[in-house]
Backbone as CSV, one residue per row, in Angstrom:
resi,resn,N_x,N_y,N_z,CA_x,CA_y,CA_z,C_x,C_y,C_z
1,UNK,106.798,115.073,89.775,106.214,113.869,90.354,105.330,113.180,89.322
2,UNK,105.795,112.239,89.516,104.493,111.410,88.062,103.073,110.944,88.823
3,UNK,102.276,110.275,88.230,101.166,109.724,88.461,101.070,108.381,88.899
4,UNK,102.054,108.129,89.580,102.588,106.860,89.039,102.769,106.526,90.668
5,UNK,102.868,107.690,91.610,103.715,107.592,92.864,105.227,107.812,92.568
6,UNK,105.882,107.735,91.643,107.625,107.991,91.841,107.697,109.381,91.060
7,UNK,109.031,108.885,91.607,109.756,110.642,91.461,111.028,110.361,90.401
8,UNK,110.301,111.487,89.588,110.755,111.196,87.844,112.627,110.976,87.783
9,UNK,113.187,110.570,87.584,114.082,110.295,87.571,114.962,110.180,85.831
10,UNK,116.275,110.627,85.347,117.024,110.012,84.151,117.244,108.842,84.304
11,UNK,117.165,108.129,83.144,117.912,107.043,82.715,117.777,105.760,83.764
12,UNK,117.431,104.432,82.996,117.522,102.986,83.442,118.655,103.170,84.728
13,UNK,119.407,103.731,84.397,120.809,103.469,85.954,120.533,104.839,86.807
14,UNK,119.277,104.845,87.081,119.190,105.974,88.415,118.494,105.504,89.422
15,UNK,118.626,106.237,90.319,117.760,105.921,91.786,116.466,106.819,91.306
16,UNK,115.593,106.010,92.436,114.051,106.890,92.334,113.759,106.484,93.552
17,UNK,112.538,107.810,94.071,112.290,107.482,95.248,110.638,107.146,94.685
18,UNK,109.793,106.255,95.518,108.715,105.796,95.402,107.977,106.013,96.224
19,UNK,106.262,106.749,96.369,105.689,107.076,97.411,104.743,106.248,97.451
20,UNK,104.841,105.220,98.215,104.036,103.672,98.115,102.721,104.484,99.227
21,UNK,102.602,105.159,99.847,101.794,106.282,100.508,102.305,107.597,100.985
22,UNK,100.799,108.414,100.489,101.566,110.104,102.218,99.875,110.201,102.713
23,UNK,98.764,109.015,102.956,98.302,109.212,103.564,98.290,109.021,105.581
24,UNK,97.137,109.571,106.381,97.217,109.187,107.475,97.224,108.185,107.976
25,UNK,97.290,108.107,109.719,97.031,106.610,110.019,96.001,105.579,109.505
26,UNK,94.873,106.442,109.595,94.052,105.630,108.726,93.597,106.007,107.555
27,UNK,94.364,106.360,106.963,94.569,106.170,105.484,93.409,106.842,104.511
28,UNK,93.335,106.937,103.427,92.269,107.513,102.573,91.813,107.248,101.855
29,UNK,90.399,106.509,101.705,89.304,107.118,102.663,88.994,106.894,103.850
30,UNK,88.785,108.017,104.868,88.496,107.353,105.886,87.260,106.132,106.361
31,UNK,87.260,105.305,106.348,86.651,104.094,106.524,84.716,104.963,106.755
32,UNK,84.687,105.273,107.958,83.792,105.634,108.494,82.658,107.031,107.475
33,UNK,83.899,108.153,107.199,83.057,108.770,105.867,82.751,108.027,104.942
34,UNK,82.597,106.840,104.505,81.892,105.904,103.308,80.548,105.317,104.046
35,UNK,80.320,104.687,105.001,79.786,103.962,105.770,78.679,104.715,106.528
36,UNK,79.101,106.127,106.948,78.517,106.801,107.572,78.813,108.056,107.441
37,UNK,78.046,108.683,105.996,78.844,109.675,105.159,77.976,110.676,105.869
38,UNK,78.142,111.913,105.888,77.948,113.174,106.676,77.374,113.822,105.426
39,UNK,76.567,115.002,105.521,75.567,116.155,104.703,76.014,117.459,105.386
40,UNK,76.728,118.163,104.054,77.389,117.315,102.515,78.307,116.661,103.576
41,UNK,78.485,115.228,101.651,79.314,114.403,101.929,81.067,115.149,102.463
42,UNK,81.607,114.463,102.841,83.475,115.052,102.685,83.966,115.016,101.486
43,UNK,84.412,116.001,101.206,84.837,116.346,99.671,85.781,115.286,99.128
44,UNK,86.859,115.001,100.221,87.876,114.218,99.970,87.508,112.736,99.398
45,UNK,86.996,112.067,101.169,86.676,110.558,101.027,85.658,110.367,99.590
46,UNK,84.698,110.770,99.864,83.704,111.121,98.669,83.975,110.698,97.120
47,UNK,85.002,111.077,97.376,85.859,110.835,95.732,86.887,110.084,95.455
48,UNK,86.527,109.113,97.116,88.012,108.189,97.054,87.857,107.072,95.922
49,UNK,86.905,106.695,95.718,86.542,105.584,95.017,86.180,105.621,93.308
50,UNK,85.663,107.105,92.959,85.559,107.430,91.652,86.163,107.327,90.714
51,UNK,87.733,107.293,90.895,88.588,107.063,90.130,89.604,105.384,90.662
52,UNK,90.345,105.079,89.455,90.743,103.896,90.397,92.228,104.447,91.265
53,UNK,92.799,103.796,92.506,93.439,103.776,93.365,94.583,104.599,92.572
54,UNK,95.233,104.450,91.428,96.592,104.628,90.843,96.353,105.617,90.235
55,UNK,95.108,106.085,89.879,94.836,107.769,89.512,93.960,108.690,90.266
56,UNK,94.011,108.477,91.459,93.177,108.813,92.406,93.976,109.326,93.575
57,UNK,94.361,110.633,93.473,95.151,111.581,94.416,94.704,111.470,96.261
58,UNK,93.150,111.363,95.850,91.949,111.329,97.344,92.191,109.645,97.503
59,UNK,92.640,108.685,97.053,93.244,107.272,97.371,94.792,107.102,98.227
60,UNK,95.223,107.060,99.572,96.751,107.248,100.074,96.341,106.054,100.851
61,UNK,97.342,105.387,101.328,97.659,104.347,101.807,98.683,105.030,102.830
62,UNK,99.306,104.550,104.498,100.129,104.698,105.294,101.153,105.139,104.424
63,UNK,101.731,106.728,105.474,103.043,107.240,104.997,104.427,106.423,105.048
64,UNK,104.355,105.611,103.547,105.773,104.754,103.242,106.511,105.788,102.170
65,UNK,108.105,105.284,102.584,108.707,105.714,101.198,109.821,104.736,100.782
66,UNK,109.811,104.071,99.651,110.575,102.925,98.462,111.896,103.930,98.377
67,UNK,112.828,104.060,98.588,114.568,104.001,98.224,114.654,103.263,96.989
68,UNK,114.754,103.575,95.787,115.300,102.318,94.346,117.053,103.103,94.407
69,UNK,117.830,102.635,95.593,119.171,103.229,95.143,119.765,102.325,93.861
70,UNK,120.491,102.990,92.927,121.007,102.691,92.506,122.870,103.303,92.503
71,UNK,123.972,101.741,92.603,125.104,102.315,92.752,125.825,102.064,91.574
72,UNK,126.921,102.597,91.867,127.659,103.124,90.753,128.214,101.447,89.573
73,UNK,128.015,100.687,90.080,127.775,99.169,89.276,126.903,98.983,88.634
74,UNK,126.133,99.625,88.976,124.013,99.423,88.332,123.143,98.076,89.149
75,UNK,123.918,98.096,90.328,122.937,96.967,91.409,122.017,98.122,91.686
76,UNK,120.815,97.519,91.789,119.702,98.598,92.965,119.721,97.945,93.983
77,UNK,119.771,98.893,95.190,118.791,98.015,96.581,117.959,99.145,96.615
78,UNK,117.087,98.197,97.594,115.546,98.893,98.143,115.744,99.057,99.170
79,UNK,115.519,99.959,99.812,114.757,101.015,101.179,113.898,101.151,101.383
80,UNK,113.288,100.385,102.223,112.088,101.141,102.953,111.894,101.601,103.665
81,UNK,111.122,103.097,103.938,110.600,103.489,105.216,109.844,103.274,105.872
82,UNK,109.541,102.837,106.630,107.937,102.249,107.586,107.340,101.359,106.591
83,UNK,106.870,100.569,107.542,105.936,99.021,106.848,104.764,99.508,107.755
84,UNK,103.667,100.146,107.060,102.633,99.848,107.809,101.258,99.511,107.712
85,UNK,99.990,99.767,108.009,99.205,98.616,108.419,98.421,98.594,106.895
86,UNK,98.990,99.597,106.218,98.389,99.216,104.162,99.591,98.855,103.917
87,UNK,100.879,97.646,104.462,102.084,97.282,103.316,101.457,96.332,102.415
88,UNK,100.694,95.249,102.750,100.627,94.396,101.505,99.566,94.929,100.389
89,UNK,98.969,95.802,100.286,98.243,96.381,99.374,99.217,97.463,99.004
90,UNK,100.154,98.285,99.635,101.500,98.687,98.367,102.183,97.799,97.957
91,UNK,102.446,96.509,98.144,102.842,96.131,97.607,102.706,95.220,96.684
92,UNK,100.926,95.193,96.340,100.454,94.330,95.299,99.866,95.707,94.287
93,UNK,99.920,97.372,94.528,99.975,97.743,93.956,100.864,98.638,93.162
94,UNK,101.783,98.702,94.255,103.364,99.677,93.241,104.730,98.622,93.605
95,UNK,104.854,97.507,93.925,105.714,96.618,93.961,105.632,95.847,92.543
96,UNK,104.633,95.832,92.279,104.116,94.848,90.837,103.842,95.959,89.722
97,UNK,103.941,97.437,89.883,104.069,98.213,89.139,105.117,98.664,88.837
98,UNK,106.325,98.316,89.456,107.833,99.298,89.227,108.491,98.014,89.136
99,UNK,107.861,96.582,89.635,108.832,95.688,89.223,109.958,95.192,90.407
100,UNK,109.089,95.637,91.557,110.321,95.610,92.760,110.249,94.088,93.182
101,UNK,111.647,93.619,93.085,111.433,91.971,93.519,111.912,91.363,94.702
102,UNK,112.001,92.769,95.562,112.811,92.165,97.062,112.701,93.688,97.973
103,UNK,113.022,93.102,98.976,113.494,94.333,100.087,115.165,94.205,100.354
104,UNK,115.880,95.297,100.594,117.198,94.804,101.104,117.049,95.385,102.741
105,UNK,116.690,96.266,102.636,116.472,97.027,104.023,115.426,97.628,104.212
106,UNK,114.978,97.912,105.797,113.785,98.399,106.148,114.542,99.872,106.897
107,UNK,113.900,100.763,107.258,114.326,102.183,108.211,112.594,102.405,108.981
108,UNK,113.190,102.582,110.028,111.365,102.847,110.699,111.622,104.314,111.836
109,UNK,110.670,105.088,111.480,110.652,106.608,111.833,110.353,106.109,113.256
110,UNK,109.496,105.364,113.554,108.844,105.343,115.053,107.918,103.827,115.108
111,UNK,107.434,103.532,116.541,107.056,102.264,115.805,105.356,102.535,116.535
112,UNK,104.547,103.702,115.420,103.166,103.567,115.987,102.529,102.292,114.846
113,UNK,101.183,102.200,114.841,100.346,101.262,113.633,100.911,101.719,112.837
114,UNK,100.599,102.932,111.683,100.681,102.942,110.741,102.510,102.718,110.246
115,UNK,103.288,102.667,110.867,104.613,102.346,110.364,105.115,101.279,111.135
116,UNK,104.292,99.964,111.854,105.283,98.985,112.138,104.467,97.950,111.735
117,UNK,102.802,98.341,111.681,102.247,96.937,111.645,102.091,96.400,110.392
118,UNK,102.329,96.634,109.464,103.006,95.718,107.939,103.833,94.726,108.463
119,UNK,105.329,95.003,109.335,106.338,94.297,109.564,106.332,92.552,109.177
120,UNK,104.992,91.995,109.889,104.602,90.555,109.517,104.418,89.768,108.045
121,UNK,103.983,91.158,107.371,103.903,90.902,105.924,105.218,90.803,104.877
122,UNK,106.085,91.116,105.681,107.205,91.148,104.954,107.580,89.986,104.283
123,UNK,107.404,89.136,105.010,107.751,87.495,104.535,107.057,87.283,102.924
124,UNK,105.853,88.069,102.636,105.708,87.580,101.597,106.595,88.197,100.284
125,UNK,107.955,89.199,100.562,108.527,89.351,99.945,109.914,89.179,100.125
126,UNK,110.126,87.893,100.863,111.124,87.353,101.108,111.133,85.644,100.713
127,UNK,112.431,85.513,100.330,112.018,83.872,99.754,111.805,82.884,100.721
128,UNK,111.456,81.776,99.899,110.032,81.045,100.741,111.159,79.769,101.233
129,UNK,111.125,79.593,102.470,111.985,78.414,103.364,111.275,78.021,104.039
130,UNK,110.518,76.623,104.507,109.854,76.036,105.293,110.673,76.113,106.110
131,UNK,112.111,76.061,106.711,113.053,76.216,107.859,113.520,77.613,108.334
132,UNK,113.094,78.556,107.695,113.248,80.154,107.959,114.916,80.504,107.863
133,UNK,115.653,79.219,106.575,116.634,79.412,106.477,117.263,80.552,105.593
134,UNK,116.882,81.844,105.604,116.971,82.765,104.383,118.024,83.998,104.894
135,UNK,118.245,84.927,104.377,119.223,85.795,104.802,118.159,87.141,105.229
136,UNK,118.174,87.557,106.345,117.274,87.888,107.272,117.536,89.568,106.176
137,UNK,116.247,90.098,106.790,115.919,91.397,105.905,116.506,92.741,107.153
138,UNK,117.295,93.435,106.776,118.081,94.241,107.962,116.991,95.586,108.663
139,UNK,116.591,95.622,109.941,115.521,96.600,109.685,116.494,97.309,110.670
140,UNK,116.942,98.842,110.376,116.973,99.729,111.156,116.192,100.680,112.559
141,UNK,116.281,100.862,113.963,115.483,101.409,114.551,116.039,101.575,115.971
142,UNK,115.421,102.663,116.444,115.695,103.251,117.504,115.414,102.202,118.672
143,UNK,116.566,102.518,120.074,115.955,101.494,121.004,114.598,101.600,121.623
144,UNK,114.197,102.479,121.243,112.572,102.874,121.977,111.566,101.666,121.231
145,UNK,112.194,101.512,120.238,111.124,101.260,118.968,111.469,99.831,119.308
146,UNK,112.382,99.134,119.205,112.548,98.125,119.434,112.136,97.324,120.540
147,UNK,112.148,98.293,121.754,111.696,97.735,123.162,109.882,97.531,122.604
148,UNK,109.037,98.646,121.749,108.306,98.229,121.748,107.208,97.052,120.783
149,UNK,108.772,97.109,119.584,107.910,95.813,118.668,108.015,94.781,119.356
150,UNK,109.022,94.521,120.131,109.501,93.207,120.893,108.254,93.158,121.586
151,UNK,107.521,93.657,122.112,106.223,93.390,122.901,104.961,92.935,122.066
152,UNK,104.454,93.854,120.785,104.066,93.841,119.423,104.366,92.071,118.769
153,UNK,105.413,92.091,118.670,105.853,90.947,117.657,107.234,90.178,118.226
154,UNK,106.450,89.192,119.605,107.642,88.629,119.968,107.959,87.593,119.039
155,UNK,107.505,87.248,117.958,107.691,85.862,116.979,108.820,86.252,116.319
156,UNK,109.133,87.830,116.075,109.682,88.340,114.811,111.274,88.437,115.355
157,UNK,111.418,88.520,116.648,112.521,88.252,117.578,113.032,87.473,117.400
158,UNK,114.175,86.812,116.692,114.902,85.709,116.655,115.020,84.681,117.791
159,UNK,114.780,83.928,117.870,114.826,83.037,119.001,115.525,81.694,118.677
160,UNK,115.840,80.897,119.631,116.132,79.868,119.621,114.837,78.619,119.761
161,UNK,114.846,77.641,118.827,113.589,76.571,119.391,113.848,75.986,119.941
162,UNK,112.790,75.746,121.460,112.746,75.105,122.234,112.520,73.251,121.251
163,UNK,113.476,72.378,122.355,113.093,70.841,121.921,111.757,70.500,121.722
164,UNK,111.343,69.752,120.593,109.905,69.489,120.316,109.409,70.550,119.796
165,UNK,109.650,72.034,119.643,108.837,73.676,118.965,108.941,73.117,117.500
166,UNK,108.146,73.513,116.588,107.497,73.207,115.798,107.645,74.576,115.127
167,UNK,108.690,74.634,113.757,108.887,75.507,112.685,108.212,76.484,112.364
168,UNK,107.910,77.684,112.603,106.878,78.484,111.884,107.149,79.119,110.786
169,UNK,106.928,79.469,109.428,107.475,80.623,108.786,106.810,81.883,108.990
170,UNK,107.854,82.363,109.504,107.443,84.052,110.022,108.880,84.673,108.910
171,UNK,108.070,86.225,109.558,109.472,87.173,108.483,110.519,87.158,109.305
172,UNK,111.757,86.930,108.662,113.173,86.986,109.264,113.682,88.492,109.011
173,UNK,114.335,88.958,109.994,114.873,90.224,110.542,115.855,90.344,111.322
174,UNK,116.603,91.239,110.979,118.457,91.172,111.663,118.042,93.094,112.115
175,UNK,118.003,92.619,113.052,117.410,94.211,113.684,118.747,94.776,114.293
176,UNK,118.421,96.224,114.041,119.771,97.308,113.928,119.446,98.461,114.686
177,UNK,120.268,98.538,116.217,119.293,100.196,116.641,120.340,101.040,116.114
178,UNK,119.999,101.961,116.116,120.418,103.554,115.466,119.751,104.132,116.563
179,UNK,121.215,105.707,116.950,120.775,106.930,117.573,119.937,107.991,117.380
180,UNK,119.060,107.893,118.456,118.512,109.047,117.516,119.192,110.872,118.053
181,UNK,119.463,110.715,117.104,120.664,112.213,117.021,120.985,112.324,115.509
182,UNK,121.472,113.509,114.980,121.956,113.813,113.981,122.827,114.017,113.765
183,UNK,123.967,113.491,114.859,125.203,113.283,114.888,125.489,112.069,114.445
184,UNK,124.820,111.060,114.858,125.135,109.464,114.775,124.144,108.681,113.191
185,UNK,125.295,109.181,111.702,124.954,108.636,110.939,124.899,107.024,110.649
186,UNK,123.947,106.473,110.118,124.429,104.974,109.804,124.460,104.749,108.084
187,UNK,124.682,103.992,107.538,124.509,102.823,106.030,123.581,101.578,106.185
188,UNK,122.470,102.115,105.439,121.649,100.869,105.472,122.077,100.732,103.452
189,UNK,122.025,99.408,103.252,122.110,98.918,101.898,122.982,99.762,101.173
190,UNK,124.490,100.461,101.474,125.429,101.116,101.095,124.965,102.633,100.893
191,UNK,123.719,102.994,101.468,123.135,104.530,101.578,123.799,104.592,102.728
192,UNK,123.869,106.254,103.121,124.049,106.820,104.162,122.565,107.374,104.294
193,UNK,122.319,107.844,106.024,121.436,108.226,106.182,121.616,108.741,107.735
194,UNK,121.369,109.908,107.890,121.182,110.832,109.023,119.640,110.838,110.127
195,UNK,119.851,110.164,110.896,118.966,110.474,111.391,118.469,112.079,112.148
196,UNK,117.106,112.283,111.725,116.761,113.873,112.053,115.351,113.656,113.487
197,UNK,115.359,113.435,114.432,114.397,113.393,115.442,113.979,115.024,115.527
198,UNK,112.553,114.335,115.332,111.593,115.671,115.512,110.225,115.243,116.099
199,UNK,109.717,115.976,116.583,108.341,115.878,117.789,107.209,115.520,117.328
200,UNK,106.406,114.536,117.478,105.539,113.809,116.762,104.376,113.951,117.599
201,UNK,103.724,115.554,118.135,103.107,115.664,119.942,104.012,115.788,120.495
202,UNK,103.763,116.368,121.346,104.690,117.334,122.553,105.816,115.931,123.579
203,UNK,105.206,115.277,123.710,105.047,114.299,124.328,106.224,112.877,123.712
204,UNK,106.652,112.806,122.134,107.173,111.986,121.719,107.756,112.234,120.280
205,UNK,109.144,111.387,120.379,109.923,111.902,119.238,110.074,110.534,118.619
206,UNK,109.770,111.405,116.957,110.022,110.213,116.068,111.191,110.430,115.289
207,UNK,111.403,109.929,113.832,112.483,109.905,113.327,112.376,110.284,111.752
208,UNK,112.938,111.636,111.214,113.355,111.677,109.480,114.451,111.176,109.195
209,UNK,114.650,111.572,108.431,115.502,110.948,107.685,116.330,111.530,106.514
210,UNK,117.442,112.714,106.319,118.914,112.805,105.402,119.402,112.039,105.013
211,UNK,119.636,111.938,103.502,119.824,111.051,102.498,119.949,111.713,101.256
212,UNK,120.915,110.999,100.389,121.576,111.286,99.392,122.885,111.269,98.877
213,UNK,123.384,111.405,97.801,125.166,111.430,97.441,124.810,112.929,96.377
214,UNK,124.339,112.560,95.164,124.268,114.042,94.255,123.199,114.471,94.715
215,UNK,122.703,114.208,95.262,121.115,115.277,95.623,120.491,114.992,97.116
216,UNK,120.593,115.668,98.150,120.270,115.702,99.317,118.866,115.884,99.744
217,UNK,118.046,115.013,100.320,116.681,114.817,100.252,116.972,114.974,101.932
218,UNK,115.747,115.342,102.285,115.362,114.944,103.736,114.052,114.702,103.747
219,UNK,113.509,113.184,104.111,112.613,112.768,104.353,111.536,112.460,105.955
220,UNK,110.619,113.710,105.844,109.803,113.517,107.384,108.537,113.811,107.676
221,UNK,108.207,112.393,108.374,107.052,112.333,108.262,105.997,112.243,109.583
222,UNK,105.136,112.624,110.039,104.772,112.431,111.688,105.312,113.862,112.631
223,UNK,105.324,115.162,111.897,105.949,115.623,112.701,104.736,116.776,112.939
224,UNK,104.757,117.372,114.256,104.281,118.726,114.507,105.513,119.312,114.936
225,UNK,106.351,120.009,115.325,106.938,120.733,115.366,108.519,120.606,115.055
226,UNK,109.600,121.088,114.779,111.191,120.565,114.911,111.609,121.205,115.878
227,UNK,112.385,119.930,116.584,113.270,120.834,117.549,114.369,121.534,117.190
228,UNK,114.711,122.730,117.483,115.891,123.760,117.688,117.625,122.814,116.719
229,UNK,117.565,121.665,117.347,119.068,120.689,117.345,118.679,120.260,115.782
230,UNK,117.408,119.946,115.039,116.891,119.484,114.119,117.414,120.108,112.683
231,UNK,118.344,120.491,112.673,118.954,121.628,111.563,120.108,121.517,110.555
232,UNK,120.294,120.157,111.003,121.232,119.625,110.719,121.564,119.466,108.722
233,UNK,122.430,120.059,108.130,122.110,119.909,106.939,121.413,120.748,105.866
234,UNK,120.823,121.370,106.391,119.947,122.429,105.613,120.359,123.271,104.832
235,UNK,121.885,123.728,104.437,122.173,124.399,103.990,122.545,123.435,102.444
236,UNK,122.490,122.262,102.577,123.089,121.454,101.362,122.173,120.153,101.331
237,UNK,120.627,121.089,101.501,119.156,120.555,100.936,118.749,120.725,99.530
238,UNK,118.608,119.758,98.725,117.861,119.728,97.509,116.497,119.819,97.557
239,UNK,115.485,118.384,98.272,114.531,117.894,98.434,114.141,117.595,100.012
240,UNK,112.413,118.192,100.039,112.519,118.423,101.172,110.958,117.720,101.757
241,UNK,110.697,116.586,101.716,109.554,115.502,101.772,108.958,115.671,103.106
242,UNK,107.953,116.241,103.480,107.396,116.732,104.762,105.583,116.018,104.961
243,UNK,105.262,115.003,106.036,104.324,114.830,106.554,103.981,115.518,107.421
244,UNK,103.042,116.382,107.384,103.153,117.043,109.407,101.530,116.488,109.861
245,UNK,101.626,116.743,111.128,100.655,116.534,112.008,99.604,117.038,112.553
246,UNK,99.722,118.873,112.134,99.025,119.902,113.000,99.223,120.891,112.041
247,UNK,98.603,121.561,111.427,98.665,122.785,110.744,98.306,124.186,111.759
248,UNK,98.811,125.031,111.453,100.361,125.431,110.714,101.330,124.890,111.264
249,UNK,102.215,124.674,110.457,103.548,124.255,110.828,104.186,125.031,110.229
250,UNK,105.850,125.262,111.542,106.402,126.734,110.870,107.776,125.653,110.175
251,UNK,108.263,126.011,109.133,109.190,125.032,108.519,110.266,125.998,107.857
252,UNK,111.328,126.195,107.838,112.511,127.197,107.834,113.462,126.350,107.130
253,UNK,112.992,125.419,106.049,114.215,124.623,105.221,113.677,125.165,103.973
């Protein structure tokens, strides 16, 4: 892993994955240990600021992860995982560091704050149309998730304008549900990708993510426990990218 947030990769014509964050919902430092620091201070927050953001391990921003696929032509597209409520500060600090000049696709694990509420910001990395005439950015997601950005962000909903409505530029989005099962693979931006649902609290299931062609990653984040069905693949695992929720967590990949 470099210092850098990405994951070291050969040669100009490879994919890399980018960890634009693996902090919590609210992110690191926690707001409140600066403001209203505790004796002793928290070891962590404490030291969020000592170093700057890009060499500063105790510095995380919302758990995102950057896809740089590259295919066998030498086009890249971008992947993203979750847009959330630190996207435009990843992306004025490792978008302008790796040189990333677009999104092709979005993938969203679940739709709490920290992975949907970026979504609005997207526009600023999409080209600029006073008529919102642009080729919409494809976001992948479960129907759960969708029933609830639609409540979240009815603007972002394609609509028709009413006579006399008055143009807004908002982010354009061609929204895509996916099963959540690990049976029902999809292709976002000519990747394949498996969806892996696992328990995010007893109470609610979010979404990882299987991926790869030469090297099989599984990416997951939000989880306290896996369910039993969650197994999918494991035997032809390379890389194995884990957020959890609750320590200990028992993990058998």
């Amino acid at each position: 892993m470099e210092s850098n947030g990405a994951l070291a990769t050969e040669g100009i014509g490879s994919s890399a994955l980018i960890f634009l964050g693996t902090g919590c919902s609210s992110a690191v430092p926690n707001a409140m240990c600066l403001i209203q620091p505790s004796d002793p201070p928290c070891r962590v927050c404490s030291q969020s600021l000592v170093l700057p953001p890009d060499q500063n391990p105790n510095y995380r921003c919302n758990t995102s992860l950057l896809i740089d696929y590259c295919q066998g032509d030498g086009k890249h597209n971008y992947i993203l995982i979750d847009v959330g409520k630190n996207f435009r500060e990843q992306v004025l600090r490792w978008f302008t560091f790796h040189k990333i000049p677009h999104l092709d696709s979005i993938i969203l694990t679940h739709e709490h704050a920290d992975a949907v509420l970026g979504l609005d910001d997207v526009r600023a990395v999409q080209p600029f149309s006073p008529t919102n005439d642009i080729d919409p950015t494809t976001v992948f997601l479960s129907q759960h998730s969708m029933e609830s950005i639609s409540e979240k962000f009815p603007y972002l909903i394609k609509k028709k304008l009413k006579e006399g409505q008055e143009v807004r530029r908002v982010a354009q989005f061609d929204w895509k549900i996916i099963e959540v099962s690990c049976e029902k693979p999809f292709v976002a931006s000519g990747l394949q990708f498996i969806p892996l649902p696992v328990m995010h609290g007893e109470d609610y299931v979010s979404l990882g993510f299987l991926f790869g062609e030469k090297c099989k990653v599984a990416y997951v984040s939000d989880v306290s426990r896996f369910p039993t069905t969650t197994e999918y693949g494991r035997p032809q695992l390379e890389s194995f990218v884990l957020v959890y929720l609750i320590y200990p967590i028992k993990v058998e990949y």
